[in-house]
C-alpha positions in Angstrom: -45.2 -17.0 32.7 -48.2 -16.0 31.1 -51.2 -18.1 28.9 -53.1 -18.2 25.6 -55.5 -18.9 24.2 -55.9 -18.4 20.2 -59.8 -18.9 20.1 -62.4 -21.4 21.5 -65.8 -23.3 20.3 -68.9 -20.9 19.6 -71.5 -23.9 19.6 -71.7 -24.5 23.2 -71.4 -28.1 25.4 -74.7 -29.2 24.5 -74.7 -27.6 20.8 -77.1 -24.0 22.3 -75.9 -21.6 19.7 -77.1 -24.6 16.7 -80.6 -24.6 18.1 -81.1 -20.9 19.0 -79.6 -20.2 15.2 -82.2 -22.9 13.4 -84.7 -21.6 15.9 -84.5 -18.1 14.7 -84.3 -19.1 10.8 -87.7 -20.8 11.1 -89.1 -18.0 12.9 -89.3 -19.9 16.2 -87.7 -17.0 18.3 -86.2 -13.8 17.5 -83.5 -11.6 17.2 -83.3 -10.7 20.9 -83.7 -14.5 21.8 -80.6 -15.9 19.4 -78.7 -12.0 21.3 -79.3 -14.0 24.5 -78.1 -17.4 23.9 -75.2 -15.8 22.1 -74.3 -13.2 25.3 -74.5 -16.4 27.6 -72.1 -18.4 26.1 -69.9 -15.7 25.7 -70.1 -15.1 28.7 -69.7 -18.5 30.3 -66.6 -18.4 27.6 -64.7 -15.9 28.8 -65.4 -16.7 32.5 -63.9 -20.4 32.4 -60.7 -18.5 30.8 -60.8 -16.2 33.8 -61.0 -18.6 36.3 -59.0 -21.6 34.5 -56.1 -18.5 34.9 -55.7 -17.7 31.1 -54.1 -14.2 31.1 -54.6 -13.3 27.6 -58.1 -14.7 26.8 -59.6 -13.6 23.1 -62.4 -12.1 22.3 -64.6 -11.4 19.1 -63.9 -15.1 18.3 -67.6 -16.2 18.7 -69.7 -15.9 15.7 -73.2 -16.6 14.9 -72.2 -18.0 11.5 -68.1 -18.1 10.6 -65.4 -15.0 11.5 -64.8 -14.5 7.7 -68.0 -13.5 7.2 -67.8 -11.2 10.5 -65.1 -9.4 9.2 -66.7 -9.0 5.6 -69.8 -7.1 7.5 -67.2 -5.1 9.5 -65.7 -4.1 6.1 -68.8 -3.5 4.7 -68.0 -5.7 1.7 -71.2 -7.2 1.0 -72.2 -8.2 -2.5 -74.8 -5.6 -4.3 -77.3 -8.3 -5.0 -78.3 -8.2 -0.9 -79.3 -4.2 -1.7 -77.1 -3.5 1.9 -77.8 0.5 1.8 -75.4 1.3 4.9 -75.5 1.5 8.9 -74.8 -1.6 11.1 -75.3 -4.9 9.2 -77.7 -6.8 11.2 -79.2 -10.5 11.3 -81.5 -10.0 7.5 -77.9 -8.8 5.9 -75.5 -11.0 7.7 -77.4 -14.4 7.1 -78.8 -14.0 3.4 -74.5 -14.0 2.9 -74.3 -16.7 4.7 -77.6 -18.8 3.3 -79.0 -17.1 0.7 -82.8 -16.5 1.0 -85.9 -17.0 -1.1 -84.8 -14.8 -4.0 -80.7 -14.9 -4.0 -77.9 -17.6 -3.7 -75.3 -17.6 -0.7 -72.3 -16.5 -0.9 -69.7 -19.3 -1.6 -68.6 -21.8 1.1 -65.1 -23.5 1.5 -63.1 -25.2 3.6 -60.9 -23.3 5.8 -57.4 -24.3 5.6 -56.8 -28.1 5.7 -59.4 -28.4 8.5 -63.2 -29.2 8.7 -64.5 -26.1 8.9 -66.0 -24.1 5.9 -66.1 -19.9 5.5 -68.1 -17.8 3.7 -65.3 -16.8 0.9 -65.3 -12.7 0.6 -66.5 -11.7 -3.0 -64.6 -8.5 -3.8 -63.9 -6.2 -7.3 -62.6 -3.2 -8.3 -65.7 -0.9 -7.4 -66.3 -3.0 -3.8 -66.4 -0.5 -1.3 -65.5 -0.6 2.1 -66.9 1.1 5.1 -66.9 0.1 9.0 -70.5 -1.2 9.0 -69.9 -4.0 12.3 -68.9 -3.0 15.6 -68.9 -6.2 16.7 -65.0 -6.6 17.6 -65.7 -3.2 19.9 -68.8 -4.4 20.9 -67.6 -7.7 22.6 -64.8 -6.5 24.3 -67.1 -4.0 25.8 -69.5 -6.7 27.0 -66.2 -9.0 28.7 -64.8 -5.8 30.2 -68.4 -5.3 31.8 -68.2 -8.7 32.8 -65.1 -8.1 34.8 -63.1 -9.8 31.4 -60.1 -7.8 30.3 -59.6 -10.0 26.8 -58.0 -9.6 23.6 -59.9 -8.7 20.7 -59.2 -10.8 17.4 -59.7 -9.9 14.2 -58.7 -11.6 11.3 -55.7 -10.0 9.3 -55.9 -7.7 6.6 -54.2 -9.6 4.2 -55.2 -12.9 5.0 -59.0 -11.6 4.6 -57.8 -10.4 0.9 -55.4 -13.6 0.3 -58.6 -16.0 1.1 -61.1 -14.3 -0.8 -62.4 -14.2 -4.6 -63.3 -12.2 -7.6 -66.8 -11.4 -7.0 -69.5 -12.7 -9.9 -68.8 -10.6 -13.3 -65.3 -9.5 -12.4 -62.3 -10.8 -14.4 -61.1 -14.0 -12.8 -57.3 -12.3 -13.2 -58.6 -9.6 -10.5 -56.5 -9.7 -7.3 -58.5 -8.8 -4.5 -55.1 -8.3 -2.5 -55.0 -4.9 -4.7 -57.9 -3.5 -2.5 -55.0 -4.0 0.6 -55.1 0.2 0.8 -58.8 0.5 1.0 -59.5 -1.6 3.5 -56.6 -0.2 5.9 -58.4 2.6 6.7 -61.4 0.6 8.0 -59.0 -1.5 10.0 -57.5 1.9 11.7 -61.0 2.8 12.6 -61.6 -0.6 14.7 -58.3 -0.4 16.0 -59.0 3.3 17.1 -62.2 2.3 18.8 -60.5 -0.9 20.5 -58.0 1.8 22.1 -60.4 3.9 23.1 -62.3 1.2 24.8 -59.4 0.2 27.0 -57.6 -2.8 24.4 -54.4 -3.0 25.7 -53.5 -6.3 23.0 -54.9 -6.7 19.4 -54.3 -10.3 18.2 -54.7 -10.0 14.3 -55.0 -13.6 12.9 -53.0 -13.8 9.5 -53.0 -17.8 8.7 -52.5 -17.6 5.1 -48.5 -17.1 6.2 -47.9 -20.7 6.8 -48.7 -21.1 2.6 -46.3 -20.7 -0.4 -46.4 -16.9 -1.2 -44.8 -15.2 -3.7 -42.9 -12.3 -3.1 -45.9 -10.1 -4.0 -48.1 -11.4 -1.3 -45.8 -11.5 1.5 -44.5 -8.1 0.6 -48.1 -6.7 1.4 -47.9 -8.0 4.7 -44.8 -5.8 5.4 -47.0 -2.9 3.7 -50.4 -3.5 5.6 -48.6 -3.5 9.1 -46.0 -0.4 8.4 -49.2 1.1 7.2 -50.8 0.5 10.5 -48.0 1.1 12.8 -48.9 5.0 13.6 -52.6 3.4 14.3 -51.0 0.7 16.3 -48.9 2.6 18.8 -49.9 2.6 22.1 -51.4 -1.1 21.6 -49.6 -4.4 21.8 -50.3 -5.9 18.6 -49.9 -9.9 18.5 -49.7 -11.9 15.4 -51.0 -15.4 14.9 -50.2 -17.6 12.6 -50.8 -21.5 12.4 -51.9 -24.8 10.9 -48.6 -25.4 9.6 -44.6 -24.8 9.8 -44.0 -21.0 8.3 -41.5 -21.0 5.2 -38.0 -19.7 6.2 -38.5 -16.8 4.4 -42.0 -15.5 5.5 -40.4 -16.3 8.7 -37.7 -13.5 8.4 -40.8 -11.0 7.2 -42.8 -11.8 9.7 -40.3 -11.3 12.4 -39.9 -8.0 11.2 -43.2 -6.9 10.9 -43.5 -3.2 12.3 -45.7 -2.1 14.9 -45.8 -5.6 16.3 -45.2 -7.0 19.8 -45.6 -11.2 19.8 -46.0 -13.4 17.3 -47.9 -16.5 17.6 -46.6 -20.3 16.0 -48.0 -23.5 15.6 -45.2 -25.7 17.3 -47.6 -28.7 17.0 -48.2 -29.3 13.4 -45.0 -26.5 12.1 -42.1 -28.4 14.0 -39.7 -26.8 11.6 -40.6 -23.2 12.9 -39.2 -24.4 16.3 -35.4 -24.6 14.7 -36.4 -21.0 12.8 -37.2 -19.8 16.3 -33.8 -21.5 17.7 -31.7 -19.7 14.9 -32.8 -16.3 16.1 -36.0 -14.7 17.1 -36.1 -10.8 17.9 -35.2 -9.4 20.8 -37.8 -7.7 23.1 -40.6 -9.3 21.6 -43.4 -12.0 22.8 -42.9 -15.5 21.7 -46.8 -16.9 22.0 -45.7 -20.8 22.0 -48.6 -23.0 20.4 -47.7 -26.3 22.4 -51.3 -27.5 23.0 -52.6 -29.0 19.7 -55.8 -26.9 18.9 -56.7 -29.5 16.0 -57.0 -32.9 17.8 -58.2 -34.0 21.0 -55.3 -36.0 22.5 -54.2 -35.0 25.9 -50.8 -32.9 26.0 -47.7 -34.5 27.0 -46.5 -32.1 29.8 -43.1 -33.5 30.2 -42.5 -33.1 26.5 -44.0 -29.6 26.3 -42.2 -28.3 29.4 -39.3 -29.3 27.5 -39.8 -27.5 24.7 -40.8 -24.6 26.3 -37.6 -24.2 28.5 -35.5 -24.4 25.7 -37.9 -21.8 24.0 -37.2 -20.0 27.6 -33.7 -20.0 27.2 -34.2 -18.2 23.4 -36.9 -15.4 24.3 -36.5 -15.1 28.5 -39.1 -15.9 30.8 -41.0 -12.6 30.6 -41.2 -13.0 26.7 -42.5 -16.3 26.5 -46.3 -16.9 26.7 -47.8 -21.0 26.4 -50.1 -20.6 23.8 -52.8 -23.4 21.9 -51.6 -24.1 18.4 -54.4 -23.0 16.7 -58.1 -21.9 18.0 -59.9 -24.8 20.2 -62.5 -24.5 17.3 -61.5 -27.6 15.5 -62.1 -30.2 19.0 -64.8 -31.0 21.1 -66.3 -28.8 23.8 -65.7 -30.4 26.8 -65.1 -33.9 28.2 -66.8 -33.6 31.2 -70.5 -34.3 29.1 -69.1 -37.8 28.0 -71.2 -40.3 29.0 -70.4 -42.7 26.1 -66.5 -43.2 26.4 -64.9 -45.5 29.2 -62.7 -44.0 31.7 -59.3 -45.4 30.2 -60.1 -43.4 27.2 -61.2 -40.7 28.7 -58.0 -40.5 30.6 -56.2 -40.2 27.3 -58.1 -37.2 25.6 -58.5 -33.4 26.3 -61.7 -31.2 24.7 -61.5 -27.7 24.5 -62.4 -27.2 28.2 -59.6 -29.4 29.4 -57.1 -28.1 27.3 -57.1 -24.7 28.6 -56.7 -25.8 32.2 -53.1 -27.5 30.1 -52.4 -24.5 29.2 -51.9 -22.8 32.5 -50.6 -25.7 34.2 -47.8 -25.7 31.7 -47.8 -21.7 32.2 -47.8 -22.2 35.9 -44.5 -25.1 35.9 -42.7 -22.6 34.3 -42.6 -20.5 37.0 -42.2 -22.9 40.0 -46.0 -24.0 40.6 -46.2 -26.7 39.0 -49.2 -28.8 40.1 -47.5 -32.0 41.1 -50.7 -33.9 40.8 -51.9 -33.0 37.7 -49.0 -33.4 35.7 -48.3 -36.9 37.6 -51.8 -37.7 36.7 -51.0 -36.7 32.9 -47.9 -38.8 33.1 -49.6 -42.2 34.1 -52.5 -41.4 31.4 -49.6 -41.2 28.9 -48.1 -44.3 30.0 -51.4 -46.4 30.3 -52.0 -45.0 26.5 -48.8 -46.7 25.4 -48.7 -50.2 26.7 -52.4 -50.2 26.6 -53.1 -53.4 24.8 -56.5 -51.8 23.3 -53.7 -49.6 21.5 -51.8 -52.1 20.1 -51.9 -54.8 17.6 -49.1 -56.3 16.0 -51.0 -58.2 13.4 -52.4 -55.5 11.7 -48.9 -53.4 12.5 -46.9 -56.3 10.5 -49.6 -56.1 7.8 -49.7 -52.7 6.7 -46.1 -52.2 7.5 -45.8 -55.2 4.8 -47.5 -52.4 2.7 -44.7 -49.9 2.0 -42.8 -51.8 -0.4 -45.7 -52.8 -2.9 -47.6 -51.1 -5.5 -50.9 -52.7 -4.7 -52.0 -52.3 -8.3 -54.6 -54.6 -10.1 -52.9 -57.5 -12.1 -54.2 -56.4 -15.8 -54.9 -53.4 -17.3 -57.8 -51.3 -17.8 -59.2 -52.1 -20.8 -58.9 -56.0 -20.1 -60.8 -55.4 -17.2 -63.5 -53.6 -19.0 -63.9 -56.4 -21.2 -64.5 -58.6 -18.6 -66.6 -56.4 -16.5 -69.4 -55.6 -19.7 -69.3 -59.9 -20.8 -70.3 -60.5 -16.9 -72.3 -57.2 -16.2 -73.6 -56.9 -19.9 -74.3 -52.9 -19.2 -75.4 -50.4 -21.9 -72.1 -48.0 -23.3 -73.5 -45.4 -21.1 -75.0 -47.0 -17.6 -77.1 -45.2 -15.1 -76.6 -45.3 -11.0 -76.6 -43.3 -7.8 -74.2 -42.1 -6.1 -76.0 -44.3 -3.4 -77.4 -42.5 -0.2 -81.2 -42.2 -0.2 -83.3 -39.5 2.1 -83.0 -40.8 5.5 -86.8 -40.1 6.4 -87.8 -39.3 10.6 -89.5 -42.9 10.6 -86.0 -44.5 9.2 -84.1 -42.5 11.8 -86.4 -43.5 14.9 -86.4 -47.2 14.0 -82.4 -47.4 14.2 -82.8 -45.1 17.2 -85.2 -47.5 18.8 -83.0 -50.7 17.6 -80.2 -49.3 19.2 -81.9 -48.3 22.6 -83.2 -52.0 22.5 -87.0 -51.3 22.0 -87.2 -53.2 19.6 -85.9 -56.3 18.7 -83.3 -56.8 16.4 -86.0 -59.5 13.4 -88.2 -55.8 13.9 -85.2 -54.1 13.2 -84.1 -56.2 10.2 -87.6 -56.3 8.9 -88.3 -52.4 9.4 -85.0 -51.9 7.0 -85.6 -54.7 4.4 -88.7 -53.4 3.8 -87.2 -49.8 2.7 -84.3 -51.4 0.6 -87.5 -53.1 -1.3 -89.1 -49.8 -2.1 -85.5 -48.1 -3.1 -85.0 -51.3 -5.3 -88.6 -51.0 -7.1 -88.3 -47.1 -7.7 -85.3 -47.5 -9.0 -86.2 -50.6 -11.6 -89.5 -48.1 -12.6 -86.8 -45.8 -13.2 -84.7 -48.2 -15.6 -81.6 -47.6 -13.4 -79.1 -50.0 -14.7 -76.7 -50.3 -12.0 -78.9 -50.4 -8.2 -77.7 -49.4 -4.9 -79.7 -50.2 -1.6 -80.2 -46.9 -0.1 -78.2 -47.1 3.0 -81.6 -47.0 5.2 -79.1 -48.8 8.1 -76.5 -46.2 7.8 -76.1 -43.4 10.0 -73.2 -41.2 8.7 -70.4 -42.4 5.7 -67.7 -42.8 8.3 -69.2 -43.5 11.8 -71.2 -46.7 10.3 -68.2 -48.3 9.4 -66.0 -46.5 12.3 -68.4 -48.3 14.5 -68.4 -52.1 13.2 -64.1 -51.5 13.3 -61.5 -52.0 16.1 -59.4 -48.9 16.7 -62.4 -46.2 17.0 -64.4 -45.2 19.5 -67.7 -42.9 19.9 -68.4 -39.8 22.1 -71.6 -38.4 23.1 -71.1 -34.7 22.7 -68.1 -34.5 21.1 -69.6 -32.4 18.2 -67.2 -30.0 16.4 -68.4 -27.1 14.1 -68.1 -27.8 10.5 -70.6 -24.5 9.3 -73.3 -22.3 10.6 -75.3 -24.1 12.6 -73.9 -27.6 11.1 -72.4 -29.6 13.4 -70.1 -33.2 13.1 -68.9 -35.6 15.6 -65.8 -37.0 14.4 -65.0 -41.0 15.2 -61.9 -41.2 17.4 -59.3 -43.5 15.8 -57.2 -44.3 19.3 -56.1 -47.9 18.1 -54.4 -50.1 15.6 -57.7 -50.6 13.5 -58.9 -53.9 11.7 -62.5 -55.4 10.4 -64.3 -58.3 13.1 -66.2 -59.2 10.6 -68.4 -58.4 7.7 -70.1 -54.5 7.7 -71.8 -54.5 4.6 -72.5 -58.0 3.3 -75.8 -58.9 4.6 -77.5 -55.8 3.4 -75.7 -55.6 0.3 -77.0 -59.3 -0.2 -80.3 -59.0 0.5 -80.8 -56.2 -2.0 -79.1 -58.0 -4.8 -82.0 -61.0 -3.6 -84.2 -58.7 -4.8 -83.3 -58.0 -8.6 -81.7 -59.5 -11.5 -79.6 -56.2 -12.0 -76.4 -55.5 -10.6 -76.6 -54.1 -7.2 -73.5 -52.2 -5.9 -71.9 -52.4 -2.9 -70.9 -49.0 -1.0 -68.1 -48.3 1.2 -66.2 -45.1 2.6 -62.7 -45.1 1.6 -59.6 -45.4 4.0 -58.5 -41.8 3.2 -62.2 -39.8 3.7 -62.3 -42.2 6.8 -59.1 -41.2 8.2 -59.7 -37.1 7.2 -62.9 -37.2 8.9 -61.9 -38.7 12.2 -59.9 -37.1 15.4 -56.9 -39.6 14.5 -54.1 -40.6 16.8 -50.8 -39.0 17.0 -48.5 -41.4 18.2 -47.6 -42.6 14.3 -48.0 -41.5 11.1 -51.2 -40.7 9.6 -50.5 -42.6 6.6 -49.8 -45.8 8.8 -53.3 -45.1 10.1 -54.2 -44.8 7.1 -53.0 -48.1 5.8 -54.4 -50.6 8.4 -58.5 -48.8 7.5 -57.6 -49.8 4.0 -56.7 -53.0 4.9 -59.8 -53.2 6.7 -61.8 -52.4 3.4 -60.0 -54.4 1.3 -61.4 -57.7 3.8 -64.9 -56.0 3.1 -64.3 -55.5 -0.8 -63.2 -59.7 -1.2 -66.2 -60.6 1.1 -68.6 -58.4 -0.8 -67.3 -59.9 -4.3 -67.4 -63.6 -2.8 -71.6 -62.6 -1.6 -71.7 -61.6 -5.5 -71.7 -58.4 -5.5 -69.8 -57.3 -8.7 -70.0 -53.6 -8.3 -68.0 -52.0 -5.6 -68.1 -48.1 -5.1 -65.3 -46.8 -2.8 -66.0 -43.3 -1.8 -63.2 -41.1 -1.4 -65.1 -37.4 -0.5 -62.6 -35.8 1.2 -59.2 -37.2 -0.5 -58.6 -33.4 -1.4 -59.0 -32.2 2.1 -55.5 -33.7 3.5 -53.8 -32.4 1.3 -51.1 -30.4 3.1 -50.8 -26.2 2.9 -47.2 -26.5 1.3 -47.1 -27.8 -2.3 -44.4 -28.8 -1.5 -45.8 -31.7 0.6 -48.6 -32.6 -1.8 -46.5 -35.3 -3.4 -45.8 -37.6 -0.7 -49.5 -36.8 1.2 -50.8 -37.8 -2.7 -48.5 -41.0 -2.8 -50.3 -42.5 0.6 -53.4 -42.0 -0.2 -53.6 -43.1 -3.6 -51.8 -46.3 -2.6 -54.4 -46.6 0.4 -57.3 -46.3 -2.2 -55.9 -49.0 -4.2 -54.9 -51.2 -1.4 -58.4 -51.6 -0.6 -59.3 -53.1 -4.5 -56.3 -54.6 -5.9 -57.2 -58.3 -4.9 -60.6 -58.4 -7.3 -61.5 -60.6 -10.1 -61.5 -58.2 -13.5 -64.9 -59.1 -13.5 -65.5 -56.9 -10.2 -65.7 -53.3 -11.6 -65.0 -50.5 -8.4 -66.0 -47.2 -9.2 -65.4 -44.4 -6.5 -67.2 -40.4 -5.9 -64.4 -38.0 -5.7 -64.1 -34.3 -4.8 -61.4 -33.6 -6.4 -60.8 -30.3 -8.3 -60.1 -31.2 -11.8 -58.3 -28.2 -12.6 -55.6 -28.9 -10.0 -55.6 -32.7 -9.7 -56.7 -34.0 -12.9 -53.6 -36.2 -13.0 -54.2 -37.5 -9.9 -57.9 -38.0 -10.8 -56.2 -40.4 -13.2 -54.1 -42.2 -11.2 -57.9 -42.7 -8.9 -59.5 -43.9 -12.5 -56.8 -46.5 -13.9 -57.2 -48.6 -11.0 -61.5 -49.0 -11.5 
């Protein structure tokens, strides 16, 4: 029984590649300094697979800024504005894409899928032209194999480059870049030619735009890209990965009988459905890869349960076929749990970073075949056990309460021009009011205070006074300024969600576990392992004491249950909208005390509401239903005097009704 792995982290344990990148763009180091950093933890990458067991361990899935942009400079797509004149693209080229310079914007960033991460969208036309200008797939296998690393090189997929990218600047918006599918084969056959020649015996070509809704169109270029290839492919196994989601039954069928191909790869963690597509036939002779070790989350793997599945997967494909697989790349969680000093050891017990989960991976590879480490998986069986009758876990309060939840509407008692009224006779605010969205610059003196207050050097009435003072200055600018509605700064505030993911029960805080969100930008996602509920009061006495200090309305700032939930590692023993439900019952305590201080302003902040929504339009509707019910959940017990007001990212083109539905409840 052979292992997987899909892709791993590129930032290193102690965040190395972020501070040789930021390092090199302020002209600290150079070129050859950033080559170094990047060949060592490449290096100590591949060697962990190697020794952890992993038989097929990828390569070319380290980047110094995002992979989309990697395989735009091995295309040679770049945009004319960076005057690229040929050869290799190197460091100037590749990061004036990624961050613009002095003289020219970036190239545009979004998220990648529905995770945290952000690529560099492609910007493609007519005229783009394509050319093999970066060896770096060749290159990287070359420097494993030297290392004594036979590894899989990954690129990402034709059509899935094409599918994910845009019109560039001045081209007709109705421009499909998926029409440029037969000029960039050709570069595709020249990597895969110099893969071969290098000694590649697999080729994993990552093509997660499958698990969306294509039309017939799109998914029929994926049958052309691949039958196009299959004369280049021959001689090579060729694996194809897919994941983030359940693949539609149809794409399925295509897939499956994709020529040229020799494994496919599924996400069995978040696309459960595949499982029964795989069960109702799956072709004969080829390589199941089996993604049973959730790549997005950092929960440890329940062995028993994944053994399970992968006999009966067994029993479908035959043991020779069947290879245990992550569900995604180990991009999306923490490095490795072995730098946590922060987290106790119960918790510990319950989770699995990057580094951990590989060693899963070939322990469930190894059961398979009779060598099953009787230890470890008895080990993983009591953590499993202590993280259900854990009574840290648990809390039937707040379970009864937000169960309570499902079968109301949670909307406030009058409508919204009655509240309106109410709010301008109490409020008495011009027709067209002024604010903030309410974060100030977090200066290096504000920083250092809080980090002094919290190593205890100073005292907590230094503390206090260090931040009052601050809030008094933000309060007087913003009176010079004639701001009508005030906000307070948020000088005590260290990040939207971990401030109030730290004053909650349910979460808990690593040291290291930070995840890559873009470039050199990284995050360190709360981890929700617990029924959650509010102490006490998170906002109220700094709220307070700003309102002290003017005669205006000062507003009251919160993170909304849904940003808060999308923006944490969240448990996955129920339902994220259950989750969901008990932070917004959480708020809604902090909304009544905040309106009973006499604060009559309440912003909820909902940032990321648009980033859980699922792949499958299909599922939008009931992901949409949740979360809108969780933002009003949090408001719908305030006078109409109170007005709430709430910062959105949502698109309006695509959810200006459900903008609305966000707006009728303020």
């Amino acid at each position: 029984m052979a292992s997987h792995i899909v892709g791993y982290p590129r930032m290193g344990p102690k965040r190395e590649l972020k501070f040789a990148l930021e390092s090199f763009w302020d002209k600290k180091s150079g070129a050859e300094d950033l080559q170094m950093v990047a060949a060592n933890l490449r290096s100590s990458i591949w060697k962990q697979m190697a020794s952890a067991g992993i038989k097929y361990i990828p390569s070319n899935t380290f980047s110094c800024y995002d992979q989309v942009l990697d395989t735009t400079a091995m295309l040679g797509a770049v945009p004319p504005r960076y005057n690229w004149t040929g050869g290799e693209i190197g460091f100037d080229t590749y990061f004036s894409m990624a961050r613009g310079n002095a003289s020219l914007p970036a190239m545009e960033m979004t998220k990648w899928f529905d995770t945290n991460y952000h690529f560099i969208v492609p910007e493609l036309g007519p005229e783009t032209k394509f050319s093999y200008a970066s060896h770096k797939a060749v290159t990287e296998y070359k420097e494993a194999k030297e290392l004594g690393v036979d590894t899989v090189p990954v690129l990402v997929g034709p059509v899935s480059y094409l599918l994910l990218s845009k019109p560039a600047k001045g081209v007709d918006k109705s421009f499909s870049p998926l029409s440029l599918l037969g000029k960039v084969l050709p570069v595709y056959k020249e990597v895969v030619a110099e893969l071969k020649a290098a000694g590649a015996s697999w080729i994993q070509f990552d093509e997660p735009t499958l698990v969306k809704d294509l039309d017939s169109h799109q998914l029929q270029a994926f049958t052309q890209a691949y039958t196009e290839l299959e004369s280049s492919l021959s001689g090579v196994n060729v694996l194809i990965e897919t994941y983030f989601a359940d693949l539609p039954a149809e794409t399925y069928k295509t897939v499956t009988a994709l020529k040229g191909v020799t494994g496919f790869g599924f996400d069995l963690v978040r696309g459960s459905k595949t499982l029964d597509l795989i069960k109702g036939g799956f072709p004969s002779g080829k390589y199941l890869f089996a993604g049973v070790v959730d790549g997005r989350n950092i929960w440890a793997n329940d062995l028993a349960a994944s053994v399970s599945t992968l006999q009966a997967l067994e029993g479908i494909v035959g043991k020779d076929k069947l290879v245990v697989s992550t569900s995604c790349s180990l991009l999306h969680t923490a490095v490795d749990l072995v730098n946590e000093t922060k987290l106790d050891d119960e918790i510990k017990s319950w989770l699995a970073f990057a580094a951990q989960k590989i060693v899963e991976v070939n322990a469930l590879a190894k059961a398979l075949v009779g060598q099953k480490d009787e230890a470890f998986f008895s080990a993983n069986a009591a953590a499993q056990a202590s993280r259900k009758s854990s009574p840290r876990v648990t809390n039937e309060a707040v379970q009864k309460a937000a169960s309570a939840l499902q079968g109301s509407d949670h909307r406030r008692a009058t409508n919204v021009s009655a509240r309106l009224d109410a709010q301008q006779k109490k409020l008495n605010l011009p027709i067209l009011p002024t604010t903030t969205i309410g974060s100030f610059p977090q200066t290096m003196d504000l920083r250092r205070v809080r980090r002094e207050y919290k190593a205890k050097k100073i005292s907590e009435d230094e503390y206090v006074k260090a931040i009052k003072e601050e809030i008094s200055k933000v309060v007087k600018l913003q009176e010079d300024l004639d701001i009508d509605v005030l906000v307070h700064g948020e000088p005590e505030r260290n990040d939207m969600v971990e401030y109030f993911g730290e004053q909650l029960s349910g979460f808990a805080f690593s040291a290291n576990g930070w995840v890559q969100s873009y470039g050199s930008r990284c995050v360190k996602p709360p981890i929700i392992y617990g029924d959650v509920s509010r102490p006490k009061a998170m906002t109220v006495f700094w709220s307070s004491m700003a309102q002290s200090m003017t005669s205006r309305p000062m507003k009251g700032m919160l993170t909304g249950p849904v940003t808060i939930l999308n923006w944490s590692f969240v448990r996955n023993d129920q339902p994220r909208f259950e989750t969901c439900y008990q932070i917004a019952l959480a708020i809604k305590d902090e909304v009544e005390d905040l309106e009973k201080a006499g604060i009559n302003v309440i912003q909820i902040d909902e940032a990321a509401l648009r980033e859980g929504l699922p792949l499958r339009k299909s599922e939008e509707a009931f992901y949409l239903e949740w979360a809108v019910h969780s933002f009003r959940i949090t408001n719908c017990g305030v006078q109409d005097t109170t007005q709430v007001t709430t910062f959105s990212s949502l698109s309006y083109n695509r959810f200006n009704i459900n903008r609305a539905m966000l707006w009728s409840i303020t």
